[in-house]
BATIPA-36204 format. One line per field, with one value per atom (N, C-alpha, C): atom name; x negated, y negated, z; chain. Coordinates in nm, 4 decimals, padded with zeros to 6 digits. Each point is the difference from the previous one (the first is absolute). Last residue first. Layout:
BEGIN
a	[CA:...]
xx	[X:...]
yy	[Y:...]
zz	[Z:...]
c	[A:...]
//
This chain:
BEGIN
a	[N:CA:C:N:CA:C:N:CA:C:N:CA:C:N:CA:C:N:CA:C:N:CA:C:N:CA:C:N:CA:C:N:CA:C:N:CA:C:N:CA:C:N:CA:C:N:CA:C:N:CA:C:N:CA:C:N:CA:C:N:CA:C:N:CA:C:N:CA:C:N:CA:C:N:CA:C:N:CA:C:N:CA:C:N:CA:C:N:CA:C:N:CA:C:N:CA:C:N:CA:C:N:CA:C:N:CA:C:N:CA:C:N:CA:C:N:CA:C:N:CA:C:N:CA:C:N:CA:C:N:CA:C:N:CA:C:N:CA:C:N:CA:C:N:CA:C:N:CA:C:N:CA:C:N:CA:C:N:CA:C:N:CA:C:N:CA:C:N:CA:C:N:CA:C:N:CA:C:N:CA:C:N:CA:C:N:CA:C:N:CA:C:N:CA:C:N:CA:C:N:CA:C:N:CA:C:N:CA:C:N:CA:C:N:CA:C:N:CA:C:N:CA:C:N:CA:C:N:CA:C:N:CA:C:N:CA:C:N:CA:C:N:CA:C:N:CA:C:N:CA:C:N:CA:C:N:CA:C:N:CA:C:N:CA:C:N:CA:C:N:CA:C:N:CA:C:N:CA:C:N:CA:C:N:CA:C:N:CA:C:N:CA:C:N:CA:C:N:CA:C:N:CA:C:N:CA:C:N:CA:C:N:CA:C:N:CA:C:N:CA:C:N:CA:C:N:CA:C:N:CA:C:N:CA:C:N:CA:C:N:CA:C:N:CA:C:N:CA:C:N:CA:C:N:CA:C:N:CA:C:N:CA:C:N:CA:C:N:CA:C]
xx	[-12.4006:-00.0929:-00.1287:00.3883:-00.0203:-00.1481:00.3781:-00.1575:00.0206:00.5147:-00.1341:-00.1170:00.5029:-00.1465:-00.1083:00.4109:-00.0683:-00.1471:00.5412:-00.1082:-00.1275:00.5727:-00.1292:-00.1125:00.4536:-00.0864:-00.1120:00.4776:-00.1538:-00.0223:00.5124:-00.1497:-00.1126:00.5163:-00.0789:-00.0812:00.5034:-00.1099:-00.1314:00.5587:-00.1543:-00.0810:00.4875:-00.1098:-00.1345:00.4783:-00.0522:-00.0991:00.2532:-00.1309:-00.0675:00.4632:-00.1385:-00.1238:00.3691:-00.0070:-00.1200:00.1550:-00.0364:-00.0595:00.2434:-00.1322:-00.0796:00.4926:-00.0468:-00.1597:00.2023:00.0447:-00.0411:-00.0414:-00.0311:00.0049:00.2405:-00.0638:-00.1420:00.4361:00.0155:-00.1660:00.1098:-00.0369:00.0226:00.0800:-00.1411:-00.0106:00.4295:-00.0894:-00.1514:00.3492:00.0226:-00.1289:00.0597:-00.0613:-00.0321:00.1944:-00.1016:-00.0856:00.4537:-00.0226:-00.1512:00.1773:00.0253:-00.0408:00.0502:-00.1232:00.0023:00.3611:-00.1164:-00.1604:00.4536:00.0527:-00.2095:00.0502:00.0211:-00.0328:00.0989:-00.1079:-00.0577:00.4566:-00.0831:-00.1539:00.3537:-00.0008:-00.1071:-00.0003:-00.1036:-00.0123:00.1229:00.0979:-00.1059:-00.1503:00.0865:00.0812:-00.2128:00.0938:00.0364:-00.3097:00.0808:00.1054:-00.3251:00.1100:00.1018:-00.3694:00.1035:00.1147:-00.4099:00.0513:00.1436:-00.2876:00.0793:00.0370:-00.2591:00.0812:00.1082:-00.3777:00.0729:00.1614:-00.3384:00.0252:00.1143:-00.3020:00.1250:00.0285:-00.2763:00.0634:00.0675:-00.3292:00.0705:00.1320:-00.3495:00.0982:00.0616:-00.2781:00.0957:00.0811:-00.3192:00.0694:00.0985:-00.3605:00.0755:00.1311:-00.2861:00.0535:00.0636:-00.2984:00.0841:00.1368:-00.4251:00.0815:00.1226:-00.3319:00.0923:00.0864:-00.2631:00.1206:00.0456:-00.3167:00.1110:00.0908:-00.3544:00.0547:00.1308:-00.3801:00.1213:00.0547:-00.2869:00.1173:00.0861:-00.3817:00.0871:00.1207:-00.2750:-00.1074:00.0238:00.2754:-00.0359:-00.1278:00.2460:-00.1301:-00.0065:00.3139:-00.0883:-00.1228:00.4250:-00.1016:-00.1468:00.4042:-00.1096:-00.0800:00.2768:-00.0282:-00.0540:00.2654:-00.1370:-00.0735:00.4021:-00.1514:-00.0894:00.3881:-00.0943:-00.1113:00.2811:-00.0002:-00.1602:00.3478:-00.1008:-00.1069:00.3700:-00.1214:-00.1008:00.3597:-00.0741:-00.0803:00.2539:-00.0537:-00.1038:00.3199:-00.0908:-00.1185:00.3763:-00.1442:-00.1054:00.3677:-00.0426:-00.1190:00.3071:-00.0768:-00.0830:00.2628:-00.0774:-00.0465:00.3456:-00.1266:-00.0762:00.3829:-00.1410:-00.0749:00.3113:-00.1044:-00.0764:00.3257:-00.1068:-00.1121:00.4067:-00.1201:-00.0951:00.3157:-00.0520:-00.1245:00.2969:-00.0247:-00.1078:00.3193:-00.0798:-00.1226:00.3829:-00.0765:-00.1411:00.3035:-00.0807:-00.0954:00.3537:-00.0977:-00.1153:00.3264:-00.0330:-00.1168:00.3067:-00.0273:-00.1207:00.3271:-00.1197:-00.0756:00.3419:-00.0673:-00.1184:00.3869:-00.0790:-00.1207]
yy	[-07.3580:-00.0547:00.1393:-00.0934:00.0831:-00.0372:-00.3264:00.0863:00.0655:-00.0598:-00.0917:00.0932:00.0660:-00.0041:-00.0821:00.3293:-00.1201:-00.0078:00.2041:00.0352:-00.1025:00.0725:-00.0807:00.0526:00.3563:-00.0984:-00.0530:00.0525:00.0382:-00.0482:00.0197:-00.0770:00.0369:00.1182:00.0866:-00.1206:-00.0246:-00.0750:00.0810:00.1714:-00.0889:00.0150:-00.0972:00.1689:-00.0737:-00.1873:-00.0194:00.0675:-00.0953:-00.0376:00.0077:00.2056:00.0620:-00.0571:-00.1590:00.1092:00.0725:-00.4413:-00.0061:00.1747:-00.0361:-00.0235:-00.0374:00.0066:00.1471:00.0373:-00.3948:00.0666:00.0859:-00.3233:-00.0391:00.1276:-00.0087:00.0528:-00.0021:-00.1157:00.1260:00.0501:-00.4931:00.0660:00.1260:-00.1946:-00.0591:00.0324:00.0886:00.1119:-00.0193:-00.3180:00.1419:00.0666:-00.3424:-00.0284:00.0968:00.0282:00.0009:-00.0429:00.0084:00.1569:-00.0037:-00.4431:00.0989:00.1142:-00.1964:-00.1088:00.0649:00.1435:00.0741:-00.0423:-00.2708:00.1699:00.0892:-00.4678:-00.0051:00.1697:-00.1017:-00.0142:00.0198:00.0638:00.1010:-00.0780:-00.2891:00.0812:00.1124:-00.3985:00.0035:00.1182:00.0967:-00.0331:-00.0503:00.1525:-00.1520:-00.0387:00.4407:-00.0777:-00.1146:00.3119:-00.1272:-00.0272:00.3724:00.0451:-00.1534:-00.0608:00.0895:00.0554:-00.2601:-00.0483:00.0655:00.1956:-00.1025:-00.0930:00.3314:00.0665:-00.0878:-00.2295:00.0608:00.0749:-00.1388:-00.1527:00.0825:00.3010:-00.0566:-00.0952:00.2354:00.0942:-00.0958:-00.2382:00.0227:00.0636:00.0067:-00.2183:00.0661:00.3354:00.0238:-00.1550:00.0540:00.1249:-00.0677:-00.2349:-00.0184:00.0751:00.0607:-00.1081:-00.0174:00.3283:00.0454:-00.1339:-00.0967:00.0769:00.0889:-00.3164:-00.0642:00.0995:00.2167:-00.1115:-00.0246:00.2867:00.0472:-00.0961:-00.1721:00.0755:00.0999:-00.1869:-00.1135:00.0218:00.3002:-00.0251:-00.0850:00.3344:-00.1603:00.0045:00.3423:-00.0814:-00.1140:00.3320:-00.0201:-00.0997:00.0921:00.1236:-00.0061:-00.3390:00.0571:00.0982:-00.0246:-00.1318:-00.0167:00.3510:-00.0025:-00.1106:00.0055:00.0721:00.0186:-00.3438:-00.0482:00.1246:00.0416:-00.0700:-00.0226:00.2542:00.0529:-00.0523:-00.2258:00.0284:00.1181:-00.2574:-00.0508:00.0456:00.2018:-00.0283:-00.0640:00.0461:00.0783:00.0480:-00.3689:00.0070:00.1829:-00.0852:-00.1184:-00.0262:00.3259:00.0409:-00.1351:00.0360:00.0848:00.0241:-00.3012:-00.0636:00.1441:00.0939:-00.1402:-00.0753:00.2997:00.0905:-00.0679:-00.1783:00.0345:00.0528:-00.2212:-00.0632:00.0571:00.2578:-00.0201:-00.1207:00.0963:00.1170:00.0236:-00.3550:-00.0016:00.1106:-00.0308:-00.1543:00.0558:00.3142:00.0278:-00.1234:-00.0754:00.0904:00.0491:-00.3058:-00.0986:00.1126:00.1473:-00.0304:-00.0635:00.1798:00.1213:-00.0660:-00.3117:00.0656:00.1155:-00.1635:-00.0845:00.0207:00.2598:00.0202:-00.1004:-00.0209:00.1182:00.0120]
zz	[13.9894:00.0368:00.1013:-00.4741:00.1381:00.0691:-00.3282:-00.0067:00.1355:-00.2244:00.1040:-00.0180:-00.1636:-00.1086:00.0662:00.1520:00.0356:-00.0920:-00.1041:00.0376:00.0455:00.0397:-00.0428:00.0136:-00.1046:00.0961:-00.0278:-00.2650:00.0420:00.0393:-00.0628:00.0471:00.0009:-00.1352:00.0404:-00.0117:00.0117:-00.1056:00.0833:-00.0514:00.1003:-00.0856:-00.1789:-00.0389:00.1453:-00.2477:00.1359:00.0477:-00.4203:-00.0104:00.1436:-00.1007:-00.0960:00.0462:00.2012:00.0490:-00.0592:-00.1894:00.1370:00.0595:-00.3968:-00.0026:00.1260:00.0091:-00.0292:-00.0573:00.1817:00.0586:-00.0562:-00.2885:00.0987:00.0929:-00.3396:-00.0282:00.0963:00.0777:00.0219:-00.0873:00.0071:00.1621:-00.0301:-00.4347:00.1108:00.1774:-00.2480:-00.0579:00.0525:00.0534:00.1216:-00.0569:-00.2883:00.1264:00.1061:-00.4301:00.0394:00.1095:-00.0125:-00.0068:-00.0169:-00.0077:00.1695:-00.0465:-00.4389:00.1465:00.1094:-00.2876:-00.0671:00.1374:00.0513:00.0261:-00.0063:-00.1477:00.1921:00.0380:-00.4544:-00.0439:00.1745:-00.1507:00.0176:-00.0366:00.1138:00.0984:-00.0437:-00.2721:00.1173:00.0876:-00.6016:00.1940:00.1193:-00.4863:00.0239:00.1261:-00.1028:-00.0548:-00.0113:00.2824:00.0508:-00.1228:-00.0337:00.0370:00.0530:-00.3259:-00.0591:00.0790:00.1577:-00.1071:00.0011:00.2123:00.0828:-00.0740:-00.1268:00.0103:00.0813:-00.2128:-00.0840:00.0751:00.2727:-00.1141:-00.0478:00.1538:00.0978:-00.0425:-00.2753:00.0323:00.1350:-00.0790:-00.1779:00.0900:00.2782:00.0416:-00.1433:00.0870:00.0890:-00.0540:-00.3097:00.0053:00.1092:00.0773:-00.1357:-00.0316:00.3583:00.0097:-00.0949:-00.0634:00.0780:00.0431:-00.2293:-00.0882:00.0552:00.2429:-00.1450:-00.0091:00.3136:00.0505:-00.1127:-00.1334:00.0480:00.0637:-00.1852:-00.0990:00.0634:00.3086:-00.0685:-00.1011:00.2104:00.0636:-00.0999:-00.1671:00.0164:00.1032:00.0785:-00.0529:-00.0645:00.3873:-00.1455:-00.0327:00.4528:-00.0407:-00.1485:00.1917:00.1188:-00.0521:-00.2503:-00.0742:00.1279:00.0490:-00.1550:00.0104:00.3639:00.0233:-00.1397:-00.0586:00.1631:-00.0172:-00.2778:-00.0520:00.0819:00.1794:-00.1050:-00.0700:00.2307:00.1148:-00.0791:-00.2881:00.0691:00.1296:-00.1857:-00.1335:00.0930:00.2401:-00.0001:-00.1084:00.0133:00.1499:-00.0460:-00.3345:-00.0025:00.0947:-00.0326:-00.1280:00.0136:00.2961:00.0571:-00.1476:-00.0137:00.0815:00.0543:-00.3365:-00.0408:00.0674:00.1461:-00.0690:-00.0837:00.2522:00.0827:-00.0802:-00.2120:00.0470:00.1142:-00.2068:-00.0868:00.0736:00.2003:00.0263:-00.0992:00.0758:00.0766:00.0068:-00.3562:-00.0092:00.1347:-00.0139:-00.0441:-00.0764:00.3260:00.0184:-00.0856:-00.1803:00.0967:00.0908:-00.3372:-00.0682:00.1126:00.1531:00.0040:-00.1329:00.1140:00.1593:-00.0389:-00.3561:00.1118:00.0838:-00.1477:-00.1040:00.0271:00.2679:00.0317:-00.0933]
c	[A:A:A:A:A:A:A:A:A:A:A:A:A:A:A:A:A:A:A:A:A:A:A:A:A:A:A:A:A:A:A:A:A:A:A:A:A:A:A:A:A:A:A:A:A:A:A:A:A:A:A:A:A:A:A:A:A:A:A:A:A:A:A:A:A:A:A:A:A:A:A:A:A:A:A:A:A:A:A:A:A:A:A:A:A:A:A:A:A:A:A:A:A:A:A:A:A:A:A:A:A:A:A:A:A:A:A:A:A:A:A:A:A:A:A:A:A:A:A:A:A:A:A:A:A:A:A:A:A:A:A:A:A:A:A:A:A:A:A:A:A:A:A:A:A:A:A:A:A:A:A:A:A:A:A:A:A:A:A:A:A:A:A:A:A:A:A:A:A:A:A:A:A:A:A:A:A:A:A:A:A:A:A:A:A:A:A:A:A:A:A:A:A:A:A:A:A:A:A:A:A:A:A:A:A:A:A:A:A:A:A:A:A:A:A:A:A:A:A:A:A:A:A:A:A:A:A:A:A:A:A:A:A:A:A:A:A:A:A:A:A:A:A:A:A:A:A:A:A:A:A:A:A:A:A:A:A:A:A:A:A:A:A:A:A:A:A:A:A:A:A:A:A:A:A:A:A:A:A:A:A:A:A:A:A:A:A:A:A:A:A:A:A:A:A:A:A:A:A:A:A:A:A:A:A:A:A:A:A:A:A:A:A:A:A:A:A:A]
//
């Protein structure tokens, strides 16, 4: 039983490490788009997120493949729920101005 309830919670940390990772990321597109370094926010966002999951997937696998399999699926699940719920945000209509005609008037 005591297994069971470690592999549960093995699972729901790797979603919340796929849910800081995906959606760090999801956050850097949306800063680095209207900043003046982008590439300071990728590096430095990239960095951070690949640390903070190295690490937390380090620590919940143990040495076991099963929870390293266990932690991998939860981040994974977590890449489509974040998928799915940014989807909805970024769907906004895109407004067009109309062309104006820069031809000589005759």
């Amino acid at each position: 039983m005591n297994e069971i309830v470690y592999m549960v919670f093995v699972f729901t940390a790797g979603l919340v490490l796929g849910i800081l990772f995906f959606g760090g990321l999801w956050l850097t597109v949306k800063k680095a788009v209207i900043s003046q370094s982008p590439a300071l926010w990728f590096i430095g966002s990239f960095l951070i997120r690949v640390s903070i999951t190295l690490v937390g997937v380090y620590y919940l696998s143990q040495g076991s493949w099963k929870n390293l399999l266990i932690s991998v699926t939860g981040f994974i699940i977590a890449r489509s729920i974040i998928i799915y719920k940014t989807k909805s945000i970024d769907e906004k209509p895109i407004v067009l101005k109309k062309e104006t005609s820069h031809e000589a008037k005759s």
